[in-house]
Structures are given as C-alpha cells and as structure tokens.
N, C-alpha and C positions, 0 to 999 in steps of 0.2 A: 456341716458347718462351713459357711463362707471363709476364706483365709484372707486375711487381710493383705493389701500391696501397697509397693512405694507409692507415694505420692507424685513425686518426680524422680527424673535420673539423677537428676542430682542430687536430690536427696538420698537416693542410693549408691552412688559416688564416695559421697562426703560422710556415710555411714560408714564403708567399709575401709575407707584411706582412715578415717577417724579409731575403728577397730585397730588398724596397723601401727598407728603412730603413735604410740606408748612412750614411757620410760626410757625401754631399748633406742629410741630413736637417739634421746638426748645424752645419755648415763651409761650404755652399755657399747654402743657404737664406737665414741672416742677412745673411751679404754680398749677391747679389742683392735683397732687401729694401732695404737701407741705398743698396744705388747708381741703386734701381731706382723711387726717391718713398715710400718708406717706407710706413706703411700704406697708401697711392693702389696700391701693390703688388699691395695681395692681391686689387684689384678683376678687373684683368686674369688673376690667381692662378687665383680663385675659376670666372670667367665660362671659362676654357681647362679646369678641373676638370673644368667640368660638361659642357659642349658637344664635349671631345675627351678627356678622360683617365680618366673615368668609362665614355662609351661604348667607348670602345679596351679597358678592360679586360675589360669583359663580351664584348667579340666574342673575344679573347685566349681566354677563360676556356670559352666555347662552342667555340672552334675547335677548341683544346685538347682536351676532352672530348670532342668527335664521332671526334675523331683516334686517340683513345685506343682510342675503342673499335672502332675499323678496326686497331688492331694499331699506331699508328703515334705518336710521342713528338715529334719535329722538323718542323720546318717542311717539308723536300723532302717527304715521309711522307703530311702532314696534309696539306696544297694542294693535292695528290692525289687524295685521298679527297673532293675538292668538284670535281673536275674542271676543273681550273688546268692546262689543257693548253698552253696558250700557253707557246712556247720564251721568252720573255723573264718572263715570272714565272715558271717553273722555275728560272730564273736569278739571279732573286730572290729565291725560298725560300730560297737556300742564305746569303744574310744573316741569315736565324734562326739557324745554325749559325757562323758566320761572326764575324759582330758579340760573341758572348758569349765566346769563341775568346779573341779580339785584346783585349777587355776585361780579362779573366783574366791576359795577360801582365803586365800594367804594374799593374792594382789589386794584385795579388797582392804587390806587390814593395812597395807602399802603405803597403799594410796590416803588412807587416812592419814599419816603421817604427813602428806605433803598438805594437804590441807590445815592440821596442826603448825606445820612450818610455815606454812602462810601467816597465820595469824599471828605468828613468835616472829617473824619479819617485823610488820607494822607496831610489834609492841615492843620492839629492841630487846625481846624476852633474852637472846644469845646475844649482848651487843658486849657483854664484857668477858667473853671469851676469847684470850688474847691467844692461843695458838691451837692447832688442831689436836693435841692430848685434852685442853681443855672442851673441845667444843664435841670430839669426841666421848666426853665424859657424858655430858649434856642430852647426846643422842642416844647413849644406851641408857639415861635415867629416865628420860621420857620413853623409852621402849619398855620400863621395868625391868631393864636389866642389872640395875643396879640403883642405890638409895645415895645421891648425897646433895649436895644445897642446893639442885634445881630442882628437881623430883623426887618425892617423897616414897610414891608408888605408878605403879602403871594406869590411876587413876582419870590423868588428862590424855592421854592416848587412847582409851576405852571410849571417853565422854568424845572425840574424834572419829572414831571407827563408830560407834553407831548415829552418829548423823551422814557418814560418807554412807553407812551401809543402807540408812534409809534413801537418801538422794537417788541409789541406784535401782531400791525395789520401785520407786514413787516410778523412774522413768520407764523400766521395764512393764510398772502393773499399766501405763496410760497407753502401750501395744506399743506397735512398729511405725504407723504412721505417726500417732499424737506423740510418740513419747520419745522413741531413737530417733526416727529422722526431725524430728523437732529442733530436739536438742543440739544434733550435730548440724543442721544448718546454722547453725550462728557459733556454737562451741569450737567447729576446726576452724573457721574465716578466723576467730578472733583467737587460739591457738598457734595461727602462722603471723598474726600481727605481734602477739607478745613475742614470739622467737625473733620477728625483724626487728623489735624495739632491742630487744638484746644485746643482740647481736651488732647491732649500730652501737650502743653503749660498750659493747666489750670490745672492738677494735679500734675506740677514741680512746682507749684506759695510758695512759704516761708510767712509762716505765718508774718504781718504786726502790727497787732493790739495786739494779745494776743497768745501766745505758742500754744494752742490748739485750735486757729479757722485755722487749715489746711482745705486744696480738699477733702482731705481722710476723717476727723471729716465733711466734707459738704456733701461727699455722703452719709454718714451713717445718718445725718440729715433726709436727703431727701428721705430714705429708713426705719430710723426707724418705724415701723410698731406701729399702734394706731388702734388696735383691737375695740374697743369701738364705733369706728368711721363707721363699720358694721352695725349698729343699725340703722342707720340714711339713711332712703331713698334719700336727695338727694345728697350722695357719692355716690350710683348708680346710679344714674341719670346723675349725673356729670361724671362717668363711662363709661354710653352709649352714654352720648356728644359727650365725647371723641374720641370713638372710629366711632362713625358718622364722626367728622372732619378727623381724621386722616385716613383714610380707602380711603375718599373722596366716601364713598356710599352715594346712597340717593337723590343724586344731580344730574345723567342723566348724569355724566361724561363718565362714566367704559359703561357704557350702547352702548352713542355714540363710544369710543374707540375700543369697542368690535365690531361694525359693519362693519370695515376696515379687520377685520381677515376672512380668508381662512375659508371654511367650517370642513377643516381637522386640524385647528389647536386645541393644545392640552390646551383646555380651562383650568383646574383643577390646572395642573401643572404650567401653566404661574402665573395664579390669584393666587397660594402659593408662585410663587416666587416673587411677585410684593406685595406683602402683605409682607413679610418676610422682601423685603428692608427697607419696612415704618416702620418694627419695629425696624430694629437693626437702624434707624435713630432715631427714636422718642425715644427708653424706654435706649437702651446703648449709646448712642450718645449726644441726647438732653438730656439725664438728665444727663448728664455728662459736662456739661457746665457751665451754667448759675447760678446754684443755687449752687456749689464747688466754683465756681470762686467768689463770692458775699459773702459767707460765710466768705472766708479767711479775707473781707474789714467789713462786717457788722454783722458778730455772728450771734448766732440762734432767738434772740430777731430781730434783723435789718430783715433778711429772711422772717420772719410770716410776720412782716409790708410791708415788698416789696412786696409780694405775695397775701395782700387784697388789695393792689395798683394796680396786674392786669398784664397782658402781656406786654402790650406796655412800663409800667415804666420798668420792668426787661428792655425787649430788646433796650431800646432808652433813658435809665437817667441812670438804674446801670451797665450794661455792661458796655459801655463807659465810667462811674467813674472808673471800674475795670481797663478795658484796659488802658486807658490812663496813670497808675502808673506803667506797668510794662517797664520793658528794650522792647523795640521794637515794644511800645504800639501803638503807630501810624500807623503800620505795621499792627499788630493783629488786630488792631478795623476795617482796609481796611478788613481784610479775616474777620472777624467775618459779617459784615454786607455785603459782596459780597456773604455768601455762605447765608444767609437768602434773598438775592435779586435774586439769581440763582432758590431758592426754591420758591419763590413768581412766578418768569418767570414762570417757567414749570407749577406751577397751575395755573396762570391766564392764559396762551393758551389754558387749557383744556377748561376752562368754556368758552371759545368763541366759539368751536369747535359743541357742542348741536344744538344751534343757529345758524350755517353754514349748519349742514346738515340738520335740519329742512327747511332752506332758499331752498338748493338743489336738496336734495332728495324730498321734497312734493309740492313744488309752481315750480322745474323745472327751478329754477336759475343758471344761471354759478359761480364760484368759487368767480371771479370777482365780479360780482354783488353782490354776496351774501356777501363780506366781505365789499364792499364799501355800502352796506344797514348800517349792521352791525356798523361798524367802525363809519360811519355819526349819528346814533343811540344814540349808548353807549356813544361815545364822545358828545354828548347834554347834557344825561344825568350825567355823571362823574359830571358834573359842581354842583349839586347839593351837591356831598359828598364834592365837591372843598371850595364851597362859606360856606356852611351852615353847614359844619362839627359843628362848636361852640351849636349848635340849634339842636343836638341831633339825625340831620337825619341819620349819617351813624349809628349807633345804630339802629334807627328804620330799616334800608335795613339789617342791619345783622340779624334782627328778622324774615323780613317776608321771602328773602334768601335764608341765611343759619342757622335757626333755622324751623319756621313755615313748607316753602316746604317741609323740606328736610328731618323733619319727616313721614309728611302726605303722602311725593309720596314715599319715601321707606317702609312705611305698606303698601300702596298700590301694590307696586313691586311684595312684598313679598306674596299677596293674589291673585293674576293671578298668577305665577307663578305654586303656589300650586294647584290652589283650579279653574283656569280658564284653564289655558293651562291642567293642570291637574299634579298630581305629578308622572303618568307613565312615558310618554310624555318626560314632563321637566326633569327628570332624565335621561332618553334616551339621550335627547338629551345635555344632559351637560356632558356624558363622549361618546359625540361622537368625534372620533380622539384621546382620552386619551390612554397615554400610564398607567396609573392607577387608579383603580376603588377606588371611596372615599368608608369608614365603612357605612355599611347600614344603623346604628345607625342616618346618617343623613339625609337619606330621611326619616324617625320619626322628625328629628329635622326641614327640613324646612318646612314639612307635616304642622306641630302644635307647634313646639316651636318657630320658629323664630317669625310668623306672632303672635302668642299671646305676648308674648317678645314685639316687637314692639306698637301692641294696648296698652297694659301696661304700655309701656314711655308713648306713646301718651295720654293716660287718665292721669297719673299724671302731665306729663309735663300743661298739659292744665290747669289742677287745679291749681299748682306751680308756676306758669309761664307766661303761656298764655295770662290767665284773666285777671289780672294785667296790661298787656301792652296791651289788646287788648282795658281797659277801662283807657287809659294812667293813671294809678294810680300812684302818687308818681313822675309823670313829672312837670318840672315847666312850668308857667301860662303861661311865654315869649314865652315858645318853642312849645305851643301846636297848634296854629294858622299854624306854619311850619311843624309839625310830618303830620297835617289834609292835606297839602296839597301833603305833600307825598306820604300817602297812596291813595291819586285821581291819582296822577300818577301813582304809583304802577298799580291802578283798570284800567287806561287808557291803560298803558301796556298787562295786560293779556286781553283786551277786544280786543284789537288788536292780538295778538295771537291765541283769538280764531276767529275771522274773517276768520284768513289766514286759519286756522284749519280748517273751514267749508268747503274748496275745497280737502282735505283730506279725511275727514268722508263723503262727498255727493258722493266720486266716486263710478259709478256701476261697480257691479260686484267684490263683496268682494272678495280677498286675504284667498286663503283656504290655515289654517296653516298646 
C-alpha cells in the first residue's frame, strides 16, 4: 500500500507548528511564567529549549523520516527499522501510540468547550456574570458539574463535544494531504491573525480600576524577573514541562508527521521553522494576552491568585470577565475563544494521526478502516472524561498521557537515537537534504546532554511527582474507586496495543536500517 506525503513543505511546516500550538501556548505558558519568577522564567525556558527540545525535535523529525521511508508511520514500525530489538523498548515504542491515544480522549472534550464558549460569546449567553464566583458557577454548570440557572445538565456540552469530535474524525478520515495539511494551511495563517487582533485590542485596553494597572504595567508584571526563583528545582522542572507541551515532543506526534516527508526533504530547516512559529505564538503572543488583559481588571495581587487557580480559570472565568466589559466584547470573546479552538483543532488531529498509521502502516488497514477502528474507539472512551470528569479522571489521563508517556518515550527517543541507531549514522542522516549543517557542538549535545537532560527530569520528576499520583496520595476517598478503574482501562488499552504489536515485532526477516 502506497503512503501518502505532504503536499508541500509547507504544508508540512504549518501541520506540525499547528500540532504544537495548542492551549499550552495561550493558557498554560502565562501562568507558568507568573508562578514560575516571571521573566527569571524564560532563563530556565530558554537554556531546556536549547539543550532538550530543539535537539528532541530534530531526532523526532530524523526518526520520523528514516521510518517513513522503510514503510513505517509509529513508533513500534520506526524502532524497528534502527534495530530496537530489546523487549522492553519494544514495550516502549507502543507509548508513541499510546500517549497521543489517551491525550485525544480528554482534549477532545476540551476543546469542545471552547467552541461552546464561542458561541456563548456572540450570544452574551455569560454577559450577566458580574464577577468570577459567578462566571465560575457558569463553567462548571456547562461542564455538568453542577445544576443551577445556566445549566440544567451536561446536555449543551455533550451536543458540543460531538460535533467538535465529529469536525476532527471528518479531517483525519479525508488523510494527510486532503484533510491535516488542508486544514492547517489556512487554520494557523488565520490563528496567528486572531492572536495579532488580540493582542492589538488588549494593549489599547484604559486602565479601569486604578491608573496604573495598565497592558504595559501587566507585561512588565509578567516579565519582572525573580532571580531567587533559580534556586528552586521545580522552576526547571516546570521549565522542561513546558517546553515538553509546547514543542509537542515526546508524544509520537513530530515522529508520525515526519514519516509523510520525502527522503530529500530539508529536515533541520523545517523543524527551526515550525519551532520558531510555537514560539513567537507562545512567549510574544501568548504572553501578551491573558495576563495584560486581566491585569488592567485584577492588579498584581488578583493575577498571583488567578495564576494558582490554573489555566482553565484564566482562559474560561477571567478572560471572559475581561472581555465582556470592553466595547465589542462580544465580538472579542467570539475571536478570543475561536483562535484557542483553531489551536485545540490542529492538535487534536495530530494525536489521532500515531494511531492511523500504526492501524495502516503495521496491521495493513485502509484509511477507512483504520479511522472507523479509531473513531468507534476513542468515542467509547471520551465518555469517561465526559461522565466522570467531576471524579478526577481527566487528571488522572493527563498524568498517565501527557505527563507519564511523554517523558519516558522521549528519553527513550533520545537513547536510540544516540547511543542505538548511533550518533554517526543519526547525524548523517538528519542533515540529509539540508541545505545547512547544525554547529557540531550538537552532536556533543544530543550524544550526552540531551539524553542525560531527560533522565534527570525523569528521576526528579518521579520523586516530585510521580510517587505521589502513582500512590493516589492526597486523592479523595469518593474518587479513588474511579481513578482504580481508570487506570484498568488505561492497562486494557496498552494490553491491546501490544497484541496488535506482536504481528509487528514477529515479522521475518528484519528491516536492515
């Protein structure tokens, strides 16, 4: 079976910065920042950028294309093709598959929401919501979290989630050229237009409350730098989170995307410019919103409090308190929550896409079949982040996901690469078709800094972190009965994955890389 390829570079560009540019750009970056030493932030930001999220996407982006061009889209497929014979990274491969899976369930349901918030914009459905206890109320009645005079039941949020959840099978069933790069040729152009409209609107915003809680007094907020805040391991921690979500490494995404490209395309140069977009989205864009705009309503005291309150309050109680008071706030809350529902689209098609060419390229399914597996799949499962959101699950699927996988298979990435394929090899072959050779300084860097880099989160993160949720410490008593049953599912999940896996790894006659 012929595999289908980009269309253009660009359109493979604009797929993969479109995969990265999520939520996190707009809603999780500013808070991080604000709780994290404000500008002292971006040092730790910058220095994990360069030393682990730069080099991880290029080995991503080479593994990818090597794989590709052995016939192979997913991670079991690809680790393969480098001779990853080892039963326990075989085991691990199947987290490339995996991880984008269980992401997909809970974003997917997310992301509806912001589309719901679209529409509750243009219809002033939150316009008499005079302070964020109230609009807060709002947001968990429309979640089904609770019942009082906006929301009845979880009814409008359902009728939400299965149109978003359709929008995303429709573009995955129309493949890779007609359907992703389609979409994201016109979807991130006019993504980075709604943020510059924005962002123009929220730095003309007139001080409200008090003379000097201006945009300008909020960026400088949100940039003052808290040196001090250096000291503290997990600002780097929270640093290499960061730059995890935002990058969209780690996850089997860039992997898969990369397997649709030409043998001669210019790997280096793409993955700097698709990297480049998710920054000037995320660090001049996204931090130029949320936390200026909120400033001017809530001072620097309001901002710390909204910022241990979390993403979701910024993007869905104060935004929408912001918006709603200005001249043509009705207007702006529709573009503010279209351009965070554009950037949910483009990432939740990625994470289906793992999961297709796994179906395709290694069990030998058609497009069809594999997106109607697919689709009948995840849609069983979504019901779970649907019903039992209240009960802690979608937490737990963001842990095991996108925290747990999405560390363990990017160290993993990161030691085939080096240290399996080899670092001769792997370097050969990541400026093949480049029209520019990277500093040599970074075959040292993915040699031994990125891959220890990574084991280093991954051993603190585990202490920090891990332990904790893995011994639900700190859960309540109600919710623990449903986290247990979760994670059987979960283990049901990968136990089926590696089933299908075993007609993979049993073929004769290995794939010489």
């Amino acid at each position: 079976m012929k595999r289908e390829k980009w269309g253009s570079k660009l359109g493979a560009v604009l797929a993969v910065a479109g995969s990265a540019i999520g939520l996190g750009n707009f809603l999780r970056f500013p808070v991080q920042a604000v709780r994290n030493g404000g500008g002292a932030f971006l040092i730790p930001y910058l220095i994990t950028l360069v030393l682990m999220g730069l080099p991880l996407m290029w080995i991503e982006w080479t593994l990818g294309r090597f794989g590709g061009h052995h016939g192979h889209g997913s991670a079991p497929g690809i680790f393969q093709t480098i001779r990853a014979e080892s039963n326990l990274v075989r085991f691990l491969s199947l987290l490339g598959v995996f991880g984008p899976v269980v992401i997909f369930i809970y974003y997917t349901y997310v992301e509806s929401w912001l589309l719901g918030y679209s529409v509750f914009s243009l219809l002033g459905s939150y316009q008499h919501c005079p302070d964020q206890q109230t609009m807060s109320s709002f947001l968990r009645a429309y979640q089904g979290l609770e019942k009082n005079q906006f929301f009845s039941s979880v009814g409008p949020a359902y009728f939400f989630f299965l149109i978003t959840f359709f929008l995303n099978i429709l573009v995955v069933y129309r493949g890779v050229t007609r359907g992703i790069e389609k979409l994201c040729l016109w979807a991130v152009p006019l993504l980075f237009l709604l943020a510059v409209a924005i962002v123009a609107r929220t730095l003309t915003l007139k001080p409200v409350v008090h003379q000097e809680w201006t945009p300008l007094a909020g960026l400088g907020f949100l940039w003052n730098p808290d040196f001090s805040s250096l000291s503290d391991a997990r600002v780097w921690l929270a640093a290499a989170g960061q730059i995890f979500f935002t990058l969209s490494v780690g996850i089997g995404v860039i992997l898969t995307y990369a397997s649709y490209l030409s043998r001669d395309s210019d790997i280096i140069v793409s993955g700097m410019t698709a990297a480049a977009s998710n920054e000037l989205a995320e660090v001049i864009l996204g931090g130029s919103i949320a936390i200026p705009a909120a400033f001017v309503f809530f001072g620097p005291a309001g901002i710390q409090a909204i910022a241990r309150q979390g993403s979701f309050d910024l993007g869905f109680v104060t935004m929408p308190l912001v918006l709603k008071t200005i001249p043509l706030g009705q207007l702006f809350g529709f573009l503010w929550f279209s351009l965070l529902f554009l950037a949910g689209l483009t990432s939740s098609i990625s994470l289906a896409q793992p999961a297709l060419a796994f179906l395709q390229d290694e069990l030998g399914l058609s497009r069809r079949q594999a997106v109607v597996i697919f689709a009948l799949g995840t849609f069983a499962l979504c019901h779970f982040a649907v019903i039992l959101l209240g009960r802690g699950v979608v937490d737990e699927l963001d842990f095991w996901g996108g925290t747990f996988s999405l560390v363990v298979f990017a160290t993993t990435e990161a030691i085939l690469f080096a240290w399996v394929m080899g670092i001769d090899k792997a370097w050969t072959e990541m400026h093949a078709g480049s029209s520019i050779k990277l500093l040599g300084v970074y075959r040292f860097v993915m040699r031994y800094i990125t891959p220890l880099f990574l084991l280093a989160i991954l051993l603190a993160w585990t202490w920090q972190q891990a332990i904790p949720v893995f011994l639900l410490r700190g859960t309540s008593p109600e919710n623990v009965p449903y986290l247990i049953c979760t994670r059987f599912l979960l283990l049901l999940l990968l136990f089926g994955l590696y089933l299908m896996a075993q007609r993979v790894w049993s073929k004769k006659g290995k794939e010489t890389a």
